[in-house]
C-alpha positions as CSV (number, residue, x, y, z in Angstrom):
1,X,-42.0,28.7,7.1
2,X,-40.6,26.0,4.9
3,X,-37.5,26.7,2.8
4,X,-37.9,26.4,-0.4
5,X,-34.9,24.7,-2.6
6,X,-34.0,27.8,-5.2
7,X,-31.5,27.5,-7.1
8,X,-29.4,23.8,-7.0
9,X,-26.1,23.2,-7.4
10,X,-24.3,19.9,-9.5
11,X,-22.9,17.5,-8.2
12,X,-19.2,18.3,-9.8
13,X,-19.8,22.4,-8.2
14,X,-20.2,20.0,-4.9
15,X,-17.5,18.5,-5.3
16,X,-15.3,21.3,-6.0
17,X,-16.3,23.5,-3.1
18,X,-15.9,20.6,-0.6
19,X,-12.0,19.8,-2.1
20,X,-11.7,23.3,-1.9
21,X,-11.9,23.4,2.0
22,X,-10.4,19.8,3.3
23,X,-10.0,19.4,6.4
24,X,-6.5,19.8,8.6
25,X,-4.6,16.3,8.7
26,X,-3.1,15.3,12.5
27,X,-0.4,13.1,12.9
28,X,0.0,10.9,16.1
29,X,1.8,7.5,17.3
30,X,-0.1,4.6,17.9
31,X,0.4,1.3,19.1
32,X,1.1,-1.5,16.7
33,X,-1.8,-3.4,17.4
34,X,-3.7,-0.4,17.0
35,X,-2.5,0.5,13.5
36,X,-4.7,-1.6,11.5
37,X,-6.6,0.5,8.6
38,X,-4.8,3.5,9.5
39,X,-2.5,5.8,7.1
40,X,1.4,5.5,7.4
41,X,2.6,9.0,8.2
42,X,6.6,7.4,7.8
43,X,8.9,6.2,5.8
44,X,10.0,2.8,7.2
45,X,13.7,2.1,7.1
46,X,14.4,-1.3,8.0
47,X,17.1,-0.9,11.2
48,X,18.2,-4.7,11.0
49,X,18.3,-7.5,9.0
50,X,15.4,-9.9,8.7
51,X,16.4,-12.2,9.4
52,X,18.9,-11.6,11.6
53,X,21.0,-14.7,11.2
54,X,21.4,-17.2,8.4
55,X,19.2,-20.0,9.2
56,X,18.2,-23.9,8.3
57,X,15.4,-23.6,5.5
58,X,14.7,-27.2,6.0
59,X,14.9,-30.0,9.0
60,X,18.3,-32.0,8.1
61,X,22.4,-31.6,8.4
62,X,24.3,-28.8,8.4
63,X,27.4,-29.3,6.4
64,X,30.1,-27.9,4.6
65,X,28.9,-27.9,0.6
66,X,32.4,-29.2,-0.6
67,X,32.2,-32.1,1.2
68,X,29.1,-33.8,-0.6
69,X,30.2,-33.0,-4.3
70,X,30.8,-37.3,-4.7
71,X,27.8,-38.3,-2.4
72,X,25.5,-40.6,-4.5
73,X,22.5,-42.8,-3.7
74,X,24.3,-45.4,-4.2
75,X,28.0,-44.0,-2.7
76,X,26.6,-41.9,0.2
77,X,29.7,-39.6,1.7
78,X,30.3,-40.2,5.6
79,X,30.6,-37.2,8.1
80,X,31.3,-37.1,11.7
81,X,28.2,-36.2,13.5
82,X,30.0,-33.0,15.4
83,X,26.2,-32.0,17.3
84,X,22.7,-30.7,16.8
85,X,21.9,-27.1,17.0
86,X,19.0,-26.1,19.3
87,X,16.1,-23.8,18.1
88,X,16.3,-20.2,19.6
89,X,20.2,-20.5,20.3
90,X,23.1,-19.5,19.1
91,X,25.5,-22.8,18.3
92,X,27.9,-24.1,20.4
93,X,29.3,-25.8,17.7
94,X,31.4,-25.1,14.7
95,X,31.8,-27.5,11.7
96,X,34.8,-28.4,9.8
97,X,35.7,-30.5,7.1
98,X,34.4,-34.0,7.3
99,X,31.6,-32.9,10.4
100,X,27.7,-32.0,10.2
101,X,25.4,-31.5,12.6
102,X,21.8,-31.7,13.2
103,X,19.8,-29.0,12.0
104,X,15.7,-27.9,12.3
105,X,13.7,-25.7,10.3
106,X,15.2,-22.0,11.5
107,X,17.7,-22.6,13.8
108,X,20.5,-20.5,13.4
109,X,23.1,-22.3,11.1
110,X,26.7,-23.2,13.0
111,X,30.2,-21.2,11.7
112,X,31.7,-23.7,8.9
113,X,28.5,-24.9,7.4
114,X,27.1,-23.6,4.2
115,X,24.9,-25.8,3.4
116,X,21.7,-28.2,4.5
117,X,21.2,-31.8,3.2
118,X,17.4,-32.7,3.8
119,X,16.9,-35.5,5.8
120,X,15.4,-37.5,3.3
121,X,18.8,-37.8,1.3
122,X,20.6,-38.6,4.9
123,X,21.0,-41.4,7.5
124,X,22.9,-41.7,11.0
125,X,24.0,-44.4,12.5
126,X,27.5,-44.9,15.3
127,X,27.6,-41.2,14.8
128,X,28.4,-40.7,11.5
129,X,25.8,-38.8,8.6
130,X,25.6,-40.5,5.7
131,X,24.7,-38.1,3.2
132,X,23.4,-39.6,-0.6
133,X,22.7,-36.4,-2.1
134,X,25.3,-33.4,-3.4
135,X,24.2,-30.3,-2.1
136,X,25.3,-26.7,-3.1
137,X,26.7,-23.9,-1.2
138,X,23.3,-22.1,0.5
139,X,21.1,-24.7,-0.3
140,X,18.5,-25.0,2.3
141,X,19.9,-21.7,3.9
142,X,18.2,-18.4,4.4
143,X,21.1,-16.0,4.4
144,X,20.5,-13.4,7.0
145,X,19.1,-10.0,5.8
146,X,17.6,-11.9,2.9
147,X,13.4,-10.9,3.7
148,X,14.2,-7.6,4.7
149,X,18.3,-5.9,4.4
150,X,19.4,-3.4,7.2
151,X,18.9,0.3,5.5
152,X,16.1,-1.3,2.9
153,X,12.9,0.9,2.6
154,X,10.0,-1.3,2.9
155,X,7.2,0.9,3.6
156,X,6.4,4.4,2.4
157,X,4.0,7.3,3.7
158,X,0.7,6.9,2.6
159,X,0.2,3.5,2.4
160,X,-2.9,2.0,3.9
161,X,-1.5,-0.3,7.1
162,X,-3.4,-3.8,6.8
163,X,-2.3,-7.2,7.7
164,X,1.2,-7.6,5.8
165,X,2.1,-4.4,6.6
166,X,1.4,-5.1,10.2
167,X,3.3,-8.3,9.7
168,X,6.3,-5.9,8.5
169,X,6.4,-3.3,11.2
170,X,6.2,-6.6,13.5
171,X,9.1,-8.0,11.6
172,X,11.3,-4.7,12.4
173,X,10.6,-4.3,16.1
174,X,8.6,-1.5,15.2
175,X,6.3,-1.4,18.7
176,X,4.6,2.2,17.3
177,X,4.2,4.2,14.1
178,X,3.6,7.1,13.2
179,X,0.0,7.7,11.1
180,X,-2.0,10.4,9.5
181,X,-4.7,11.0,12.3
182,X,-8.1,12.5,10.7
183,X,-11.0,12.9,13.5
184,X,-14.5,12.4,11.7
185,X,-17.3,13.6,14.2
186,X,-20.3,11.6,13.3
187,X,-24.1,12.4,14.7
188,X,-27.9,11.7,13.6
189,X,-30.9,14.4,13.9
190,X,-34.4,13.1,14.3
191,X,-37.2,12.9,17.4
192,X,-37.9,9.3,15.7
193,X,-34.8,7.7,16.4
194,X,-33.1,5.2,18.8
195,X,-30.0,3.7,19.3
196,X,-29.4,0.0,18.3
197,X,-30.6,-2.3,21.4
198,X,-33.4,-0.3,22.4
199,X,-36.9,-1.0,22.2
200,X,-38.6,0.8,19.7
201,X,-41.9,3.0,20.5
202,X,-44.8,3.5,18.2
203,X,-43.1,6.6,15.5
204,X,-39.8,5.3,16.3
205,X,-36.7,3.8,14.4
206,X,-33.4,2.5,15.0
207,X,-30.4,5.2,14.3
208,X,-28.6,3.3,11.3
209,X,-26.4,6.2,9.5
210,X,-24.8,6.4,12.4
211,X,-23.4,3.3,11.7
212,X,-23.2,2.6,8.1
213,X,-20.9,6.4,7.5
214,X,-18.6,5.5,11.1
215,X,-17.8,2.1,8.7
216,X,-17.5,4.2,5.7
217,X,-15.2,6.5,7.3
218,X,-12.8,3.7,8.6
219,X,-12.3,2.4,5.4
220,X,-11.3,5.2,4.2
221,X,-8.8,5.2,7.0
222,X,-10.1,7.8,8.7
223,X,-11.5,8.0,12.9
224,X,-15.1,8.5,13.4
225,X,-16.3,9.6,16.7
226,X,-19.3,9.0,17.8
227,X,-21.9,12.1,18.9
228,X,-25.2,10.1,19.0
229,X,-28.6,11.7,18.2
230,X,-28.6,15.3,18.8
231,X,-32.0,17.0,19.7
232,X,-34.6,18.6,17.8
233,X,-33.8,21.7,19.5
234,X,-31.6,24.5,18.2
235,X,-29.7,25.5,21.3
236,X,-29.0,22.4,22.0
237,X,-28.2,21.4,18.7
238,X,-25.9,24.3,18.3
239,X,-23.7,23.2,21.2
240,X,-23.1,20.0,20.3
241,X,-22.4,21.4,16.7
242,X,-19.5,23.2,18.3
243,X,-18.3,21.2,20.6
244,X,-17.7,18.5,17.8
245,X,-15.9,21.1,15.8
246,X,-13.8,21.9,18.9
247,X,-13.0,18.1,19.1
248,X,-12.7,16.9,15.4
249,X,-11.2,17.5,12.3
250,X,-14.4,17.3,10.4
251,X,-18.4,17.2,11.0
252,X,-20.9,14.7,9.3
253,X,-24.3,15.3,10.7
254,X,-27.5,13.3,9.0
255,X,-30.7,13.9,8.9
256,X,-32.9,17.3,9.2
257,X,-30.8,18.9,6.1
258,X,-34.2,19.2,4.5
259,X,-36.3,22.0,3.7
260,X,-39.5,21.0,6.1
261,X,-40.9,23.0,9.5
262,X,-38.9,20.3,11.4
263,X,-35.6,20.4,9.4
264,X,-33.6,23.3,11.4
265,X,-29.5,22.0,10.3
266,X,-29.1,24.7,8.1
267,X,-30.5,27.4,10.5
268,X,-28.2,26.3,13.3
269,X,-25.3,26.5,10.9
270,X,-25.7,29.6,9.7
271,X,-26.1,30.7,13.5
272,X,-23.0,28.8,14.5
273,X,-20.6,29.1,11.4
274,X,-21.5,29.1,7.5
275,X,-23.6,27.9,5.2
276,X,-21.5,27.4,1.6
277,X,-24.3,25.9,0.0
278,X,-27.4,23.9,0.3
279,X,-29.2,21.8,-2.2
280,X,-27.6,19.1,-5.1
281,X,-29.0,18.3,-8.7
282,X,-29.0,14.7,-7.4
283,X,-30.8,12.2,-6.8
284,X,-30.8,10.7,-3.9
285,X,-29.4,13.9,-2.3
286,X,-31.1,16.8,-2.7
287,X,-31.2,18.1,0.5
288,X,-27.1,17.8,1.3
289,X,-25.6,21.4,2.8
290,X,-22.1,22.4,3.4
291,X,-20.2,24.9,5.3
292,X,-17.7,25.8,7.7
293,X,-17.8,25.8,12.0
294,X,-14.6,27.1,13.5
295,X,-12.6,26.5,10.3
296,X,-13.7,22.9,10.3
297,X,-16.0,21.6,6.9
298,X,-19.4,20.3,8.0
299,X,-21.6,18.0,5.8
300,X,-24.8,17.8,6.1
301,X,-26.1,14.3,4.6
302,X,-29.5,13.5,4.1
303,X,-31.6,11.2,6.8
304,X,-32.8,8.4,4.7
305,X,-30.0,5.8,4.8
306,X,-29.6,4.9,0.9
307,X,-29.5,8.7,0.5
308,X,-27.0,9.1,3.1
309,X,-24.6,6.2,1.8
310,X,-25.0,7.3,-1.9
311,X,-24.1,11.1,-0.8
312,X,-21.4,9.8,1.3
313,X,-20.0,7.6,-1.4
314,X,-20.5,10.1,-3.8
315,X,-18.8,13.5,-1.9
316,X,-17.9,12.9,1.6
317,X,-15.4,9.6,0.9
318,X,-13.2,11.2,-1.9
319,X,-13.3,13.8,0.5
320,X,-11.7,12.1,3.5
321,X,-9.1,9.9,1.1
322,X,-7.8,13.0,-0.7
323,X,-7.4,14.6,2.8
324,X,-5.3,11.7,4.0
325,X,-2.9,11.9,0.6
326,X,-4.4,8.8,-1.0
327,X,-5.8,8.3,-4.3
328,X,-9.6,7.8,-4.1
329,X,-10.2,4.4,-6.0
330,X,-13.9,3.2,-6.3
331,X,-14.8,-0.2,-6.7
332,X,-16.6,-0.8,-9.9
333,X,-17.8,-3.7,-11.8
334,X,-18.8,-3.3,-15.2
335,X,-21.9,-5.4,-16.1
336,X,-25.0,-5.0,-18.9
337,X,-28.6,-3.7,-17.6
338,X,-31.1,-6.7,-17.3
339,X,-33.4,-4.5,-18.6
340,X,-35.0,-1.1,-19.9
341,X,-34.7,1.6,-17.8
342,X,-36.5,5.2,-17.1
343,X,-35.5,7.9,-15.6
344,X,-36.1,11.2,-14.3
345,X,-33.9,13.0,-16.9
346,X,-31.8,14.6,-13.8
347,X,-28.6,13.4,-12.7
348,X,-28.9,9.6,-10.3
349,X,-27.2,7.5,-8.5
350,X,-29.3,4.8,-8.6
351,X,-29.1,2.0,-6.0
352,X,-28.5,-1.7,-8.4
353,X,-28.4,-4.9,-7.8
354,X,-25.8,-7.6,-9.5
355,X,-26.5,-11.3,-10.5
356,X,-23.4,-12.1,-12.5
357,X,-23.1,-9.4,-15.3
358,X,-26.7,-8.7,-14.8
359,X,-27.2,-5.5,-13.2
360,X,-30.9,-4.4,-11.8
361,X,-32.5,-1.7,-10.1
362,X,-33.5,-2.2,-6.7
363,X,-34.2,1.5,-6.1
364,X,-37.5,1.3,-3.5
365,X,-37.9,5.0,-2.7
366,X,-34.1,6.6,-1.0
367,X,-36.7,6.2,2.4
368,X,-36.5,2.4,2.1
369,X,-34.6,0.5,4.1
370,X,-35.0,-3.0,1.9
371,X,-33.2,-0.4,-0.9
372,X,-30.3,-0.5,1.2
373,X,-30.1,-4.3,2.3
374,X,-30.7,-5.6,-1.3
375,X,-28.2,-2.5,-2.9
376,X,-24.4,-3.6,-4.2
377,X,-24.1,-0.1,-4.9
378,X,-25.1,2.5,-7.8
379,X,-25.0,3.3,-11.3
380,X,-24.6,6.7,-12.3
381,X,-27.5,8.0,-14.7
382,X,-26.4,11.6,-16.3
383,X,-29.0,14.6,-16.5
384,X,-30.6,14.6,-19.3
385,X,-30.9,10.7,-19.8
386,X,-34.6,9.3,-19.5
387,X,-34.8,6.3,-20.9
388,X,-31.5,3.0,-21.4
389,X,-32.4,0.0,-23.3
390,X,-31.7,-3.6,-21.8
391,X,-28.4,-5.2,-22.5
392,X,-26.4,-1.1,-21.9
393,X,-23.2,-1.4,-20.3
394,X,-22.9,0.2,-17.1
395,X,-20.6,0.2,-14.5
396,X,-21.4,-0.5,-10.9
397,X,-19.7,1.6,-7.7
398,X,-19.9,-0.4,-5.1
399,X,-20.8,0.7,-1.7
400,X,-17.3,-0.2,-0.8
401,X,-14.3,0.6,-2.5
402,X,-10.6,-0.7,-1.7
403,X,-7.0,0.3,-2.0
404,X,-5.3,-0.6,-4.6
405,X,-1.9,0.8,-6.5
406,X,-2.6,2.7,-9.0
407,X,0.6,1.5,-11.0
408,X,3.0,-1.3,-10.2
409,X,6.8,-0.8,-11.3
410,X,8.7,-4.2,-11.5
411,X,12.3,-4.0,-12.3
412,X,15.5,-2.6,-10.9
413,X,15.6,-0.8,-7.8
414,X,16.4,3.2,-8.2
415,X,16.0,5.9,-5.7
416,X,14.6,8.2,-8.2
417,X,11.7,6.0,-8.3
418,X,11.7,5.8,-4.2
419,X,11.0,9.3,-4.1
420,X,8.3,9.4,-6.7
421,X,6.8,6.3,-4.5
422,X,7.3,8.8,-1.2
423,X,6.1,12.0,-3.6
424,X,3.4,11.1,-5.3
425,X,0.0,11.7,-4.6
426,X,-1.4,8.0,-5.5
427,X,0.3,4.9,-4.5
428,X,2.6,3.2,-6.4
429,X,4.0,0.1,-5.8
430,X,7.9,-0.8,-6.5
431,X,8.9,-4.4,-6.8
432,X,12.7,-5.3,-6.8
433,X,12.6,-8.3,-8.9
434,X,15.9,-7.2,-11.6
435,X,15.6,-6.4,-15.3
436,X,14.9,-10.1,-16.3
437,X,12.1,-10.9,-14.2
438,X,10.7,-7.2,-14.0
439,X,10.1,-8.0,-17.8
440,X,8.7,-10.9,-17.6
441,X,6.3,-9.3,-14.9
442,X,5.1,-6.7,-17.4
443,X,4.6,-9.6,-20.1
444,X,2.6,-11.8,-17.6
445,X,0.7,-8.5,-16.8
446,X,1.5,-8.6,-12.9
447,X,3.3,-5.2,-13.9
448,X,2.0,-1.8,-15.5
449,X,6.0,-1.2,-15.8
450,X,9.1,-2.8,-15.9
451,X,12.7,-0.4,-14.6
452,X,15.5,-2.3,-16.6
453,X,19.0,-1.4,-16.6
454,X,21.0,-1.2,-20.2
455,X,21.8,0.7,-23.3
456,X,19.5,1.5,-25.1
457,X,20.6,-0.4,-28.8
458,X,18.9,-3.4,-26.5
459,X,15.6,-1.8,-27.4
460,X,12.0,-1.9,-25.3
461,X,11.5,-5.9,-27.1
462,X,8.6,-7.2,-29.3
463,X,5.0,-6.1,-27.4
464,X,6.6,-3.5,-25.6
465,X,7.5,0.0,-25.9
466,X,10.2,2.5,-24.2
467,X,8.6,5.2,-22.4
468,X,11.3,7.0,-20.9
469,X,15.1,7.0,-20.1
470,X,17.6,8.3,-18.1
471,X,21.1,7.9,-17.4
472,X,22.1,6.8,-13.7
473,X,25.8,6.8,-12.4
474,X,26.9,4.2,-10.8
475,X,30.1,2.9,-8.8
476,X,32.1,1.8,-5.8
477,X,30.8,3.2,-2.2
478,X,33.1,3.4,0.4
479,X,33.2,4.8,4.1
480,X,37.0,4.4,4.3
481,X,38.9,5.7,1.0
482,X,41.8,2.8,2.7
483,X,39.2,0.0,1.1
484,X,40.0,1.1,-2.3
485,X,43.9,0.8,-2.3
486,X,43.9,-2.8,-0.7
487,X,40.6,-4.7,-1.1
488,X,41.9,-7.9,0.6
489,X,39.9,-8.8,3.7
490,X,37.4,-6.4,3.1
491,X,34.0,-6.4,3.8
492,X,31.8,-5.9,0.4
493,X,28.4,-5.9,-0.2
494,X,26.7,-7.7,-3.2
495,X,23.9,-7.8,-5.2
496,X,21.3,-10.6,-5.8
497,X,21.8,-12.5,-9.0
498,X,18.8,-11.0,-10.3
499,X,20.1,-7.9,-10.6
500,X,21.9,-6.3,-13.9
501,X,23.5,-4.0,-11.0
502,X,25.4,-7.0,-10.4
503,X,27.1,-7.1,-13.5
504,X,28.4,-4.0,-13.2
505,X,29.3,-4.3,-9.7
506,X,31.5,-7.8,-10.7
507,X,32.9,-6.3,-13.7
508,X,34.6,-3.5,-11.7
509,X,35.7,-5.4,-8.8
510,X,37.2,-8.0,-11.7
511,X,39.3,-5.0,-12.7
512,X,40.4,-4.3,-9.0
513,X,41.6,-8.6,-8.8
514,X,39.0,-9.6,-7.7
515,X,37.8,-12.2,-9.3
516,X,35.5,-14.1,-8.4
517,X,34.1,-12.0,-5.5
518,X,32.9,-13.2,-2.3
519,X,30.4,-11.1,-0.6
520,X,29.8,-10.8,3.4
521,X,26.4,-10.1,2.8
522,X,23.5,-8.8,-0.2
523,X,21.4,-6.0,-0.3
524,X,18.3,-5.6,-3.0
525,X,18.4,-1.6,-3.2
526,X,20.8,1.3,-3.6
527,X,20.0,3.0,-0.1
528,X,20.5,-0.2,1.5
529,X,23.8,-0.9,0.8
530,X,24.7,3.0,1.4
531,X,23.0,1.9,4.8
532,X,24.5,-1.1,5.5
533,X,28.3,0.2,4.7
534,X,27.3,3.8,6.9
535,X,26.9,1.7,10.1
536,X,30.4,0.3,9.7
537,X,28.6,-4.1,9.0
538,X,30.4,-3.5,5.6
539,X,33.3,-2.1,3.8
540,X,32.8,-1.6,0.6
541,X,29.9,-1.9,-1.6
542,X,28.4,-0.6,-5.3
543,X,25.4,1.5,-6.4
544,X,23.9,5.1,-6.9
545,X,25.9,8.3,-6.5
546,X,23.0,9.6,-4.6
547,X,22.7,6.9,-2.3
548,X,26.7,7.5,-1.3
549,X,25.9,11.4,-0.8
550,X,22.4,10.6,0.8
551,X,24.7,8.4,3.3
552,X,27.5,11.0,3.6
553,X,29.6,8.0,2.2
554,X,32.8,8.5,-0.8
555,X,32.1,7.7,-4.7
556,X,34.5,6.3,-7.1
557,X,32.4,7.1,-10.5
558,X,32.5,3.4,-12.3
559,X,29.8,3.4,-15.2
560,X,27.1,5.4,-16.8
561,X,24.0,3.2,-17.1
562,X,20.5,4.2,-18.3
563,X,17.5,3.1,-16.6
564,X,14.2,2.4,-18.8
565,X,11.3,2.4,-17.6
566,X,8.8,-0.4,-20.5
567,X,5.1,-0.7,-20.6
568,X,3.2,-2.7,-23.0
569,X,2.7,-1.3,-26.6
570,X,0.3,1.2,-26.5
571,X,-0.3,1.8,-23.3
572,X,2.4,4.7,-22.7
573,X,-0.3,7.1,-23.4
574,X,-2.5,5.5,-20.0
575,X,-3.2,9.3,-17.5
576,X,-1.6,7.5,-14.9
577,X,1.8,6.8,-16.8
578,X,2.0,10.1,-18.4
579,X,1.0,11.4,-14.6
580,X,4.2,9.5,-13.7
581,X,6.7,10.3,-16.9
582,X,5.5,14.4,-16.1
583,X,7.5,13.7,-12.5
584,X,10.7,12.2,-14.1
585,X,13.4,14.4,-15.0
586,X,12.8,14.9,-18.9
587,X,14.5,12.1,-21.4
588,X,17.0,12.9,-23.3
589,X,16.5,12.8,-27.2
């Protein structure tokens, strides 16, 4: 006999039982080239400097700065031509005063240059260089460690691996990673259907869910594995049920979830593990079941294809993301209804169509496969809502969402807010830019925040508002106490010009005599100049208490400095900024 749908359950009670039993995230290694669309289970520390050598920025003459002060177009400044410097070797050279040599586009730069004159603003001739433009010391350079510093976090768990990210880890030498590994097990019910490439018979159709949910469940950076059309017979139907939930993480099964003579899903689940529920106040969707096979979750989704995707969309993608630590952010695009619309009065997802901000239905029947070609995805119609006059905003989920951070931070680096990028449970995005620029981020909107270092009598600005503070400590790192007592010939690490931190960092070494400072190398966060003074390629350096203990390094307490974190007026009272003030330490008042 039939079964007859009861008693169904919303969409949100859906929801909430399926969140309630998530499946078990893996972990595994995988090749670099094989990373693409997976989830980072690491943090990425850089282990070297990219790049690893200060290098010519521009085709010309390597040369020592000092020596061009007086070059002129018109009173061009002679130097020896001492050499040229081959691409993909070290020098063999070295350049004094009075000498240049020849220089391409990244080759390493020889010892005694600082500087590149272009070769526009140069001429040779009975080996000599005349130069007939002043250049300053690292123009034309890329100082080595100035992409990437030794010690620098550049990547953090849970972020979606795609083609920079790739271009990172290739950057490092990384040649695996470590990912979160989710196995999706993926298979279509149905006497009527055949695989893609095969010849169709009279009653017969190609398999397409298969298809369209194994794309939906890479992008949401899961594995589907594929378990083809399993038979209309329950023993059989049963075994491959199992052996899928011996092999997987997860089960998504389409097609005979409904109530007919035919439809035997739920039957075989109940046999074979446990039927949580079956039947959703939605339409499409009616017919989706879930429950449990060997403690792995198994979706039933319905057999039509616009059905399927919209169910998939709706309950099985938020599923998969929230399994795999990320944020679940739908693609929508607001736009106005060309048109009146009726409904049913239940809750719909009903498939649209967009032509600019036009938005119309192209909802053919959920059996329709033109519903699905012509679909950009679905409006969402809530119970109890028959009828929506042309010109009503809507908003649009599209049929595929992307990644995106949920808040972007520009500012001054901090390891308190590297954790909350490693802790929290959406992605947020850190850019080391300095106080200066990370406000000017937030004014040009690039930035939902900007981290700037300062008292706070400097105030939040005009269009901008505080909303929090906390005091940092800052001061001199050291591996060897020695570096303090005597500071000449030592080794010490500096901050980009950018950076308030640098300030700070100058002002203290000013106090020590030294004045002005000259640094061996920079580093753009706290935890890499812990990192790079640690593994012994510098001696002294300035930052974060914590990044000193973190390192196992000594602290000489210099200056208490607050760190503000600014958004724009008003919009300190935005879920996801309140989401992040509730994980800082609490301001003081």
């Amino acid at each position: 006999m039939p079964k007859e749908f009861r008693s169904l359950i919303s969409l949100q009670q859906a929801k909430s039982i399926i969140f309630d039993h998530l499946p078990t995230v893996q972990e595994r290694s995988v090749a670099l080239g094989s990373s693409l669309g997976c989830i980072l289970a690491e943090k990425v520390i850089s282990s070297l400097d990219v790049p690893g050598f200060s290098r010519a920025s521009m085709d010309g003459y390597a040369v020592l700065s000092q020596d061009t002060i007086e070059a002129r177009e018109d009173r061009p400044v002679s130097l020896r031509l001492a050499g040229s410097v081959p691409m993909g070797r070290k020098p063999e050279i070295a350049i004094s005063r009075g000498e240049a040599a020849e220089v391409s586009t990244g080759s390493m730069m020889p010892q005694g240059a600082d500087a590149v004159v272009m070769i526009e603003y140069s001429q040779v001739g009975e080996g000599m260089v005349h130069i007939r433009r002043p250049v300053f010391g690292g123009e034309n350079v890329q100082a080595a460690g100035s992409d990437i510093s030794f010690g620098e976090t550049v990547l953090f768990p849970g972020t979606p691996v795609a083609a920079r990210e790739i271009g990172v880890l290739a950057a490092l030498g990384r040649e695996r990673v470590r990912v979160r590994s989710l196995h999706i097990g993926l298979a279509s019910t149905g006497a009527e259907l055949v695989p893609p490439g095969r010849e169709l018979s009279s009653g017969q159709i190609h398999d397409i869910n298969s298809y369209t949910i194994a794309a939906g469940v890479k992008e949401c950076g899961a594995c589907p594995r594929g378990y083809g059309i399993l038979p209309d017979d329950k023993g059989e139907m049963a075994k491959a049920l199992l052996r899928m939930a011996e092999e997987c993480d997860m089960i998504l099964v389409s097609g005979s979830t409904s109530a007919g003579v035919g439809d035997m899903i739920y039957q075989v689940l109940e046999e074979v593990g446990e039927l949580i529920f079956h039947g959703v106040n939605l339409k499409p969707g009616k017919p989706t079941l879930f429950g449990m096979i060997q403690g792995k979750p198994c979706i039933g989704l319905p057999g039509y294809p616009t059905s399927a995707l919209t169910v998939f969309t709706e309950l099985v993608a938020p599923a998969i993301r929230s399994a795999l630590g990320l944020e679940h952010s739908e693609n929508k695009i607001a736009g106005r209804l060309a048109g009146p619309l009726r409904t049913e009065g239940r809750q719909q997802m009903m498939a649209v169509g967009i032509s600019g901000d036009l938005v119309y239905p192209v909802d053919k029947g959920s059996g329709s496969i033109t519903t699905l070609a012509l679909a950009d995805g679905v409006i969402e119609i809530p119970a109890g809502v028959e009828f929506l006059e042309g010109g009503s905003p809507v908003q649009v989920k599209l049929f595929s969402p992307f990644q995106a951070p949920c808040l972007v931070v520009a500012g001054e680096n901090s390891l308190l807010l590297e954790r909350l990028a490693e802790d929290l449970p959406w992605r947020l995005m850190l850019l080391n830019t300095g106080s200066y620029r990370g406000r000017i981020y937030l004014e040009d909107g690039i930035a939902d925040l900007a981290a700037v270092w300062g008292p706070a009598q400097e105030g939040s600005g005009e269009g901008t508002e505080t909303i929090w503070r906390g005091s940092r400590r800052l001061g001199l790192i050291y591996r060897d106490p020695s570096a303090l007592a005597d500071l000449t010939g030592q080794r010490i690490v500096g901050w980009p010009g950018d950076s308030r931190v640098k300030g700070s960092f100058e002002q203290a070494l000013k106090g020590l005599g030294v004045d002005p400072p000259v640094y061996s190398r920079l580093a753009k966060t706290h935890s890499a100049v812990a990192a790079t003074i640690a593994s012994g390629r510098a001696d002294l350096g300035f930052g974060e208490e914590e990044a000193a203990s973190q390192a196992g390094l000594g602290f000489q307490p210099v200056a208490e400095v607050e760190l503000q974190l600014l958004a724009g007026a008003g919009r300190g009272r935005d879920p996801r900024m309140q989401s992040l003030i509730s994980a800082l330490p609490l301001s003081p008042p």
